[in-house]
MMTF fields as JSON, N, C-alpha, C and O atoms, coordinates in Angstrom:
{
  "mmtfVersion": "1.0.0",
  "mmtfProducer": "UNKNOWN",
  "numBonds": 327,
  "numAtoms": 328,
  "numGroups": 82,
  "numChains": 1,
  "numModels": 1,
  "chainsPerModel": [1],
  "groupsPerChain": [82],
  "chainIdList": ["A"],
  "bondAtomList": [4, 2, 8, 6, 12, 10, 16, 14, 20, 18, 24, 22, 28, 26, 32, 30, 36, 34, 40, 38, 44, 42, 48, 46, 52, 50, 56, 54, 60, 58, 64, 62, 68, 66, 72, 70, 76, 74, 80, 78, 84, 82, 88, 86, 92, 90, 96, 94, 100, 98, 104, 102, 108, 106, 112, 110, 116, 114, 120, 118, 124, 122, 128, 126, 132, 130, 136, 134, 140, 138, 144, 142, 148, 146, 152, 150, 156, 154, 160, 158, 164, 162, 168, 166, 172, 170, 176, 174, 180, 178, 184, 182, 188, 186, 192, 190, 196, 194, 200, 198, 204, 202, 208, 206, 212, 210, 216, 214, 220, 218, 224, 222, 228, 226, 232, 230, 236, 234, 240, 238, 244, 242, 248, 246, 252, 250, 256, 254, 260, 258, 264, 262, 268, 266, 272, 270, 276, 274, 280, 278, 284, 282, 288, 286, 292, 290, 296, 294, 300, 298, 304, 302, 308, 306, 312, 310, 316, 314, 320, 318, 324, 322],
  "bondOrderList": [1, 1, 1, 1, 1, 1, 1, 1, 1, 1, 1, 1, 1, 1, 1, 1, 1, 1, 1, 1, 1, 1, 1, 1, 1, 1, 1, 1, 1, 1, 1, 1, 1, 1, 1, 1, 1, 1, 1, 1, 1, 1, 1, 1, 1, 1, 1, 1, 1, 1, 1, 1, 1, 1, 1, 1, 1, 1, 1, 1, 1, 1, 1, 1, 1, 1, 1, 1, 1, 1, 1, 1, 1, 1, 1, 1, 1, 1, 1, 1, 1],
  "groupList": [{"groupName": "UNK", "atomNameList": ["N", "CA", "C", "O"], "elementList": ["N", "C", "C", "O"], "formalChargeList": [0, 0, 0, 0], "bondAtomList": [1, 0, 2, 1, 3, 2], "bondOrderList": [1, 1, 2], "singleLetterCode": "X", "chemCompType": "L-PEPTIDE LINKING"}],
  "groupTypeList": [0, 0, 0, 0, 0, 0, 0, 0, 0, 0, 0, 0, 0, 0, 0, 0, 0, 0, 0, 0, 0, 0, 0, 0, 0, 0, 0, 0, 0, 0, 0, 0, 0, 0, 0, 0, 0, 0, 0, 0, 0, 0, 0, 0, 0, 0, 0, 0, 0, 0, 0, 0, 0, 0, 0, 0, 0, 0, 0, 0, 0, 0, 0, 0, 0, 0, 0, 0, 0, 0, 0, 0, 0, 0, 0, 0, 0, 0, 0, 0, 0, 0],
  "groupIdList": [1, 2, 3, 4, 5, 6, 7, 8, 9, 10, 11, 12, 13, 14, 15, 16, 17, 18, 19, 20, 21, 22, 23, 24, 25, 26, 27, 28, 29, 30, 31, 32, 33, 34, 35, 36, 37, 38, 39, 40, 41, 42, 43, 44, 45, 46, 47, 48, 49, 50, 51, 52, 53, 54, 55, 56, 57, 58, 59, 60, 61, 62, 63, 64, 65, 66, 67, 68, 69, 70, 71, 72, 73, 74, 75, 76, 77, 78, 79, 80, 81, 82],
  "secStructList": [7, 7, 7, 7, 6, 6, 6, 1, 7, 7, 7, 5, 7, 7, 6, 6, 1, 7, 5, 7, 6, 6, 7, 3, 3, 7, 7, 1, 7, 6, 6, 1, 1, 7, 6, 6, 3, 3, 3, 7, 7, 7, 5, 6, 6, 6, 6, 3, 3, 3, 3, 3, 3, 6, 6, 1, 1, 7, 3, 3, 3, 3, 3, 6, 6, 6, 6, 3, 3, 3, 3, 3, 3, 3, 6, 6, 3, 3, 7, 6, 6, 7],
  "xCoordList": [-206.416, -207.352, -208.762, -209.165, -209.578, -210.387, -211.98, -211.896, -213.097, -213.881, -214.935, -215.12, -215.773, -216.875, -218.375, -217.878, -218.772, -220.441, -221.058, -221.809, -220.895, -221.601, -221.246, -222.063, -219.607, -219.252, -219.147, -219.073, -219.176, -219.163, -220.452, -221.537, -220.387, -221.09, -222.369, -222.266, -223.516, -224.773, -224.233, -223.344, -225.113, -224.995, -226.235, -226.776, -226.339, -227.057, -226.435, -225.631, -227.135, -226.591, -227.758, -228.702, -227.611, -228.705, -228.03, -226.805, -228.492, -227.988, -226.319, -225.463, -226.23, -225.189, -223.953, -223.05, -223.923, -223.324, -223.455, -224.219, -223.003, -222.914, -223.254, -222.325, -224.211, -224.571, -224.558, -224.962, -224.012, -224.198, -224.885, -224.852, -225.406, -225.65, -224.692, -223.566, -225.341, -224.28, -223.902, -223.299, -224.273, -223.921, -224.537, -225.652, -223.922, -225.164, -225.299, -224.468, -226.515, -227.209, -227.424, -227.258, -227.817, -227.97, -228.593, -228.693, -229.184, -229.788, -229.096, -228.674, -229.158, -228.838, -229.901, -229.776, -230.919, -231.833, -232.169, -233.101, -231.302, -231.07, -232.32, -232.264, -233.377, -234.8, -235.76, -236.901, -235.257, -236.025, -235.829, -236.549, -234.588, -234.663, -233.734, -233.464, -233.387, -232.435, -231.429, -230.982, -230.873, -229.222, -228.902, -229.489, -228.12, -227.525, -228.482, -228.748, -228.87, -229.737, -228.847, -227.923, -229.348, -228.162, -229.338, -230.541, -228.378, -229.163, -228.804, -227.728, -230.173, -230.205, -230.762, -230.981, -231.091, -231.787, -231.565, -231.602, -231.288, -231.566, -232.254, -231.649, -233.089, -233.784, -233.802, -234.586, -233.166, -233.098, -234.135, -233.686, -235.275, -236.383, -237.191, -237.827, -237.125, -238.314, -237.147, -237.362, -235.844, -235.101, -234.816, -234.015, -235.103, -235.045, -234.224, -233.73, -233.997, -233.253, -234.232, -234.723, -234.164, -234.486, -233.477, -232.353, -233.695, -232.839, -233.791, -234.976, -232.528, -233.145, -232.555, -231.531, -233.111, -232.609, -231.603, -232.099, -230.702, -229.885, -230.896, -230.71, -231.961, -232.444, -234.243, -235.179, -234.454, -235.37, -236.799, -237.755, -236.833, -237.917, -238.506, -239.693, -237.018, -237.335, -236.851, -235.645, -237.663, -237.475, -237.525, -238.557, -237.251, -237.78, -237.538, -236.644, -238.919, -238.057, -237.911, -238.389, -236.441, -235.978, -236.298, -236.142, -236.821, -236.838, -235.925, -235.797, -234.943, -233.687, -234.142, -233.293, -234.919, -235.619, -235.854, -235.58, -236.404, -237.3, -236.607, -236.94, -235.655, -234.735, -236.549, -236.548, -237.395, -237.894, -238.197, -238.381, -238.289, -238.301, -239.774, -240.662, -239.984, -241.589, -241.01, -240.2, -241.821, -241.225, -242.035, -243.239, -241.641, -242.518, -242.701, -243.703, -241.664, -241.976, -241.605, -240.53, -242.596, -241.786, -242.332, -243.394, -241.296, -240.981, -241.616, -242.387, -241.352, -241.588, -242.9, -243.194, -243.907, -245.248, -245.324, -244.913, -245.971, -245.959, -246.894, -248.114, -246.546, -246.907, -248.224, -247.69, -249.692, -250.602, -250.718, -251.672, -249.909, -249.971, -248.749, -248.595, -247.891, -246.609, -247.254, -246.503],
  "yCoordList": [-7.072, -6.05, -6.637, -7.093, -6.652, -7.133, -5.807, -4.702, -6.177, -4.988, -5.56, -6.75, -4.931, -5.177, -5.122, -4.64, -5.2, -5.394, -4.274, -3.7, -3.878, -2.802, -1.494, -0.698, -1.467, -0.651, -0.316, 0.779, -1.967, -2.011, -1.179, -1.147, -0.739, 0.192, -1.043, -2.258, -0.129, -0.934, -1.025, -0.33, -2.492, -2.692, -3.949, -4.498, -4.054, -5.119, -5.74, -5.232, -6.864, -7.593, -7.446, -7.609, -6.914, -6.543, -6.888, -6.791, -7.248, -7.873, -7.999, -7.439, -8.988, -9.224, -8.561, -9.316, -7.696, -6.763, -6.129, -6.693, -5.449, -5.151, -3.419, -2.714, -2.801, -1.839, -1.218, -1.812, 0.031, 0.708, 2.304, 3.081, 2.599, 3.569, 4.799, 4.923, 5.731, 7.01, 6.239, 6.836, 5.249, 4.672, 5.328, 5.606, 5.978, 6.072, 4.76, 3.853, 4.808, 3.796, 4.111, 5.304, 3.247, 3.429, 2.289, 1.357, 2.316, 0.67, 0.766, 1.691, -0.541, -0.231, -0.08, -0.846, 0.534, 1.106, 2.86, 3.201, 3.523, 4.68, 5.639, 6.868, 4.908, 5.823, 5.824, 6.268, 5.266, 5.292, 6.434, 6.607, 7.141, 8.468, 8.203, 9.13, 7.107, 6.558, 6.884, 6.79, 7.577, 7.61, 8.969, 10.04, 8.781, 9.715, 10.02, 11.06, 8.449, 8.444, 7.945, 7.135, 8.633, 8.115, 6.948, 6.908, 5.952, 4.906, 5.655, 6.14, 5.603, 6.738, 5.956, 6.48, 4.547, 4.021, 2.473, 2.42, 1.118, 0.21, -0.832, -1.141, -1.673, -2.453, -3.529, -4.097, -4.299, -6.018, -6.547, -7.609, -6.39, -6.675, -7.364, -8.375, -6.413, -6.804, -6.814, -6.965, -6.65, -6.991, -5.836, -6.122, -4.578, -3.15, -1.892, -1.775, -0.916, -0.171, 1.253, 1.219, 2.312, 3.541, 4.002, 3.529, 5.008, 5.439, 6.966, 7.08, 8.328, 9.313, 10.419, 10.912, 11.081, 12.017, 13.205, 13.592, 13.653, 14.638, 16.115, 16.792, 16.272, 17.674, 17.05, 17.844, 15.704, 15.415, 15.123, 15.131, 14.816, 14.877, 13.826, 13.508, 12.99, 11.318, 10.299, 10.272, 9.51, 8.582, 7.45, 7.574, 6.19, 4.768, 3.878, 3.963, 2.566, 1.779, 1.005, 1.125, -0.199, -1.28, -2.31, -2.23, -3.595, -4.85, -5.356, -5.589, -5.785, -7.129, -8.338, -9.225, -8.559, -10.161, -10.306, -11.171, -9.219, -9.396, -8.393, -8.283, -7.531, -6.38, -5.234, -4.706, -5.084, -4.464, -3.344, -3.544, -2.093, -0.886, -0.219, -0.634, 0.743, 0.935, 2.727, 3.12, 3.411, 5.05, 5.761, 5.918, 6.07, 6.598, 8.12, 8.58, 8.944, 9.905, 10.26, 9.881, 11.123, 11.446, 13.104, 13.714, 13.337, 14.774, 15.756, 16.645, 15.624, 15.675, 15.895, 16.876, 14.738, 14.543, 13.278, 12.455, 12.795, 11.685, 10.336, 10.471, 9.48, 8.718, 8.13, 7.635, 8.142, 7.538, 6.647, 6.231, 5.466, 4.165, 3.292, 2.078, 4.262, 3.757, 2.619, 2.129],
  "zCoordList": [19.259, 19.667, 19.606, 18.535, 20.756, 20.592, 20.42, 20.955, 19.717, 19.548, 20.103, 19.847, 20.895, 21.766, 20.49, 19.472, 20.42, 19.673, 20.081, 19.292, 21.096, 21.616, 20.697, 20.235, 20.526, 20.032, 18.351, 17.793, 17.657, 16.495, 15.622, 16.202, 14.718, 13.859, 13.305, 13.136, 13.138, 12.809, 11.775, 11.282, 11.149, 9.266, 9.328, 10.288, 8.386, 7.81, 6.097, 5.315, 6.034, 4.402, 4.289, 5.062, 2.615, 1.582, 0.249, 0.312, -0.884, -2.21, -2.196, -2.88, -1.108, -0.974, -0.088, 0.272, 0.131, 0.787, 2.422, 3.206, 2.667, 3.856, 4.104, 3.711, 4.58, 4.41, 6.088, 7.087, 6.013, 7.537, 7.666, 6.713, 8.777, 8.682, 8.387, 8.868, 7.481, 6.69, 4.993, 4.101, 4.924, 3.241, 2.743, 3.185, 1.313, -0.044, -0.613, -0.663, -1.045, -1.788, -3.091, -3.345, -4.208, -5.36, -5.629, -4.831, -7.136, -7.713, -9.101, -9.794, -9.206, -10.773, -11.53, -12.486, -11.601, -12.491, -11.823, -11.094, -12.26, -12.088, -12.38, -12.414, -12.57, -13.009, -11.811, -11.944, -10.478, -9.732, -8.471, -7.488, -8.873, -7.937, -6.523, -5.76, -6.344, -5.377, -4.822, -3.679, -6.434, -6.004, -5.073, -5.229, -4.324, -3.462, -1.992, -1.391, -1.739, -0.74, 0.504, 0.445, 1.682, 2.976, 3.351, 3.092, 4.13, 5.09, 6.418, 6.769, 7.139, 8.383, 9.365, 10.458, 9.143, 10.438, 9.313, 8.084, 10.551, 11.01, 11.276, 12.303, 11.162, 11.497, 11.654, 10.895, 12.474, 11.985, 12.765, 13.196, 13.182, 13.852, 13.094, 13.392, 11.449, 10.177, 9.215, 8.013, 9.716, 8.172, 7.499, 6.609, 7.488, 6.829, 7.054, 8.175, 6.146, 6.785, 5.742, 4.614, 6.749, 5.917, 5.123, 5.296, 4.109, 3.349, 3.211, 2.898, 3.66, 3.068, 2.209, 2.681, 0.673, 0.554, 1.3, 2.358, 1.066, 1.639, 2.203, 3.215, 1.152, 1.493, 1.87, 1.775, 2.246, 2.632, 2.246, 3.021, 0.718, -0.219, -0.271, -0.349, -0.189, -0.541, 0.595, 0.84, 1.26, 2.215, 1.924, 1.264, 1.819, 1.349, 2.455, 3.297, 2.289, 3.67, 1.945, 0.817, 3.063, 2.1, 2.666, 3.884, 2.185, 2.713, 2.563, 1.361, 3.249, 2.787, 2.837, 2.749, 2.92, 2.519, 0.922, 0.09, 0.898, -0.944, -1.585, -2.766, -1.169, -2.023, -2.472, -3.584, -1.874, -2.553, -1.752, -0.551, -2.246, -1.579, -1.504, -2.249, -0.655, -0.557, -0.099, 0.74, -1.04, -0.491, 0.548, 0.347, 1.312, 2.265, 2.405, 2.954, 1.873, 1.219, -0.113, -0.577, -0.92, -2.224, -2.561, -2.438, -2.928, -3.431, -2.291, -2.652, -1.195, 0.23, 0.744, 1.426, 0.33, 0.45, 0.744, -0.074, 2.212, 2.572, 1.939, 2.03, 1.517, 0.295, 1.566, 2.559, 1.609, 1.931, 1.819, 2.475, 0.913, 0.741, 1.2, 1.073, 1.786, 2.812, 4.034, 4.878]
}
């Protein structure tokens, strides 16, 4: 069976792994508000993928280059320094 690219599901590698859109995410330092965040968008242009809360409070982009995350919204107030 062969699968076309076109059709295959977005993902990207991030700390190792393979991540697609609809994943929850988590960190292992559970104090940063993360957990139970969907990846909702894509990016392999800059390397990143969004991640957002279920009820929309919390947005983050992720870098997969440097693993480091930057929130772009929090507690559903758009972070000015995003």
């Amino acid at each position: 069976m062969l699968i076309s690219a076109l059709s295959a599901p977005e993902s990207i590698e991030f700390n190792g792994e393979t991540w697609y859109v609809g994943d929850a995410i988590s960190t292992s330092n559970h104090t940063e508000g993360s957990q139970g965040m969907i990846i909702t968008q894509i990016n392999k242009d800059d390397n990143s993928f969004i991640s957002e809360s279920p009820d929309g409070k919390y947005k983050m982009k992720w870098d997969t280059t440097t693993g480091l995350g930057k929130w772009l919204i929090i507690e559903g107030e758009i972070n000015p320094y995003a």
